[in-house]
N, C-alpha and C positions, 0 to 999 in steps of 0.2 A: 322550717327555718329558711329563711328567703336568700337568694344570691348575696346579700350585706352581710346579714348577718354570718353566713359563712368566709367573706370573706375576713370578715372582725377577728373573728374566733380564729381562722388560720393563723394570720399575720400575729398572736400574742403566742401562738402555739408555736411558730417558728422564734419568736425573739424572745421570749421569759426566759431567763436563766437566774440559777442563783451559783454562791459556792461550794465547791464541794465539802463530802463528805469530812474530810478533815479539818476542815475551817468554818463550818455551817452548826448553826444550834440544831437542837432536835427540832423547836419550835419553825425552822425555816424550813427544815427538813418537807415536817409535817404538811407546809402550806403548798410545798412546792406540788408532791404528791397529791392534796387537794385539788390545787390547781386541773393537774393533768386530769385528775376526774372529771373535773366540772368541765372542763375544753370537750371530753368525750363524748358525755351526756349531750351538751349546748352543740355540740356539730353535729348526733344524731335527733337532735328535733325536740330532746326530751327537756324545756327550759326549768319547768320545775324543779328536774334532779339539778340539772345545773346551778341554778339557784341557790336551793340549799347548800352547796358543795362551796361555792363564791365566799357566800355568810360563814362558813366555815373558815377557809382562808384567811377573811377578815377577822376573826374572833382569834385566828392562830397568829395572825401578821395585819394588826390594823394598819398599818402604812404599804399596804401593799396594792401600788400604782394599776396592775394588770389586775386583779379582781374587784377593783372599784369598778376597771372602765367595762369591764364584762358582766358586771353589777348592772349598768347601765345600761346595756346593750341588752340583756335575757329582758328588763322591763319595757324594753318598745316590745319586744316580741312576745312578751305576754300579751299585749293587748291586741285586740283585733285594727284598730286604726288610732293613727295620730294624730292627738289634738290635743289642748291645751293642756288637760287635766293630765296626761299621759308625759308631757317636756315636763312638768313642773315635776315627776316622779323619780325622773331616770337624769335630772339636770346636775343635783345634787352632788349624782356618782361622778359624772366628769370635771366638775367641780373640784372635788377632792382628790381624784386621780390626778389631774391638772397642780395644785398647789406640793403635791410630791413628786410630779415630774413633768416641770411647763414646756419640758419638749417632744409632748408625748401628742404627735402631729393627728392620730387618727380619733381620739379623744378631743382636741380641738373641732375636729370636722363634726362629730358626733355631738359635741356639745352645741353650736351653732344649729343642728337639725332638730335638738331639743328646743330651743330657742327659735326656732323657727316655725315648729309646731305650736308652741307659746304667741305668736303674734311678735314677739318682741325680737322686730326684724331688721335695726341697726348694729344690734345686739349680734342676732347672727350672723350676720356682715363679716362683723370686725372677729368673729371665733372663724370663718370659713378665708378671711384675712391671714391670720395669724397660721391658721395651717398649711397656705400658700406661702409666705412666709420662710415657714421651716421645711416644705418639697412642694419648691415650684412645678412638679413636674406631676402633680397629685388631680388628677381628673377628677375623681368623685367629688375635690372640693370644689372644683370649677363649678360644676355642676351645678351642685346646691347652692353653690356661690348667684349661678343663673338665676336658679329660682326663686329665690330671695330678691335680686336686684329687680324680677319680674313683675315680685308681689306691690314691691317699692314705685314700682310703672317708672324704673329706670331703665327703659327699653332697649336703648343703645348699648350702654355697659353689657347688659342679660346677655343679648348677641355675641357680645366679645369672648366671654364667660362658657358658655353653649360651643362658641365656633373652638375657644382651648380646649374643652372637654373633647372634641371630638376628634382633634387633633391629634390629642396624645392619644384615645382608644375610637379610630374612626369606624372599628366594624363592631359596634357597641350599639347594636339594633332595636333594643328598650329602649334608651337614652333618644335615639331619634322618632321613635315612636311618638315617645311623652311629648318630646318637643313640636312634634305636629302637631298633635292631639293638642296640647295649647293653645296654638297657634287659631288652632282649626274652632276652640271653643270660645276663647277669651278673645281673641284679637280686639273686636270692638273696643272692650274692655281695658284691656289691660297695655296693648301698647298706641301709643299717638302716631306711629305714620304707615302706611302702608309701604311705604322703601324697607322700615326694618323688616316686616314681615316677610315679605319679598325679597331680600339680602341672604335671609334666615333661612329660609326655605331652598334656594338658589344653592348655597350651600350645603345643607341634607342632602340634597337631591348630586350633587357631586360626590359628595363625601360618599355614596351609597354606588354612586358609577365606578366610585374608585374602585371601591371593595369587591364589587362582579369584577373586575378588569384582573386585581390581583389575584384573585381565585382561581379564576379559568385558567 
């Protein structure tokens, strides 16, 4: 399971709650307990148990917001890479996790990278929008938000998007990686001037002096 995907799986394992035992059916009981399984499995690596555990949930508590969108998440990470036939799989879950709780911000972000693996990249725009939206202060959506505005060859925006993400997590040494590596493959390609490129860069390259400076 990749740095995401754990982070996913944390973040539902710290906030699912239901009621208690005195106020709670057996059936929510049930799903809750569920849940905590399939979080176990899906954070040790194992997404097929997790899976099964999820569909259990759902079968105990169809309207339940946290194992649709983890629903969603086990199916990118069953596959070995993302692409179209893969968003169209796992689109579904945030979809429906979304219509039972449209403030359910990191299922928005995940929905637009479904969507974004799809091609259909105004689409994920306005899901990587809409999670900015509900926490401005949400870097991985900036991010994806980037790479999206990238694919778009809305170059200027991309920069703006990349320079937020790093902002909020500047010693986030992937994220700059990817962005050179970018940079360093598509440029021709993908953005029209070489100031953006150069702006971009300028910036990495500070943002990385920052990080040696706070360390030491």
């Amino acid at each position: 399971m990749n740095r995401k995907q754990r982070r996913a799986t944390a973040k539902v394992g710290q906030t699912s709650s239901y009621p208690g035992a005195t106020a709670a059916t057996a059936a929510t009981l049930g799903a809750a307990e569920l849940l905590r399984a399939g979080l176990e499995h899906h954070q040790a690596g194992r997404l097929a148990e997790a899976e099964t555990y999820y569909l259990r949930v759902l079968a105990a508590d169809p309207r339940h917001a946290d194992a649709l969108y983890l629903l969603g998440v086990v199916a990118h990470g069953l596959t070995d890479q993302i692409d179209r036939e893969v968003g169209s799989a796992h689109l579904p879950c945030y979809d429906r996790a979304l219509a039972l709780k449209p403030d359910y911000v990191e299922a928005w972000n995940n929905r637009g990278c479904a969507l974004q693996a799809m091609k259909r990249l105004d689409q994920a725009l306005a899901s990587f929008d809409q999670a900015l939206a509900l926490k401005p202060d949400y870097a991985e959506a900036f991010f994806n938000r980037g790479v999206t505005l990238r694919q778009l060859k809305r170059s200027e925006a991309a920069l703006a998007s990349f320079e937020n993400a790093l902002a909020l997590q500047p010693d986030h040494a992937p994220w700059r990686r990817e962005i050179m590596s970018q940079i360093a493959v598509n440029k021709h390609r993908l953005y029209r001037d070489s100031t953006c490129i150069s702006a971009l860069a300028e910036f990495l390259d500070r943002a990385a002096r920052t990080q040696g400076t706070e360390g030491s």
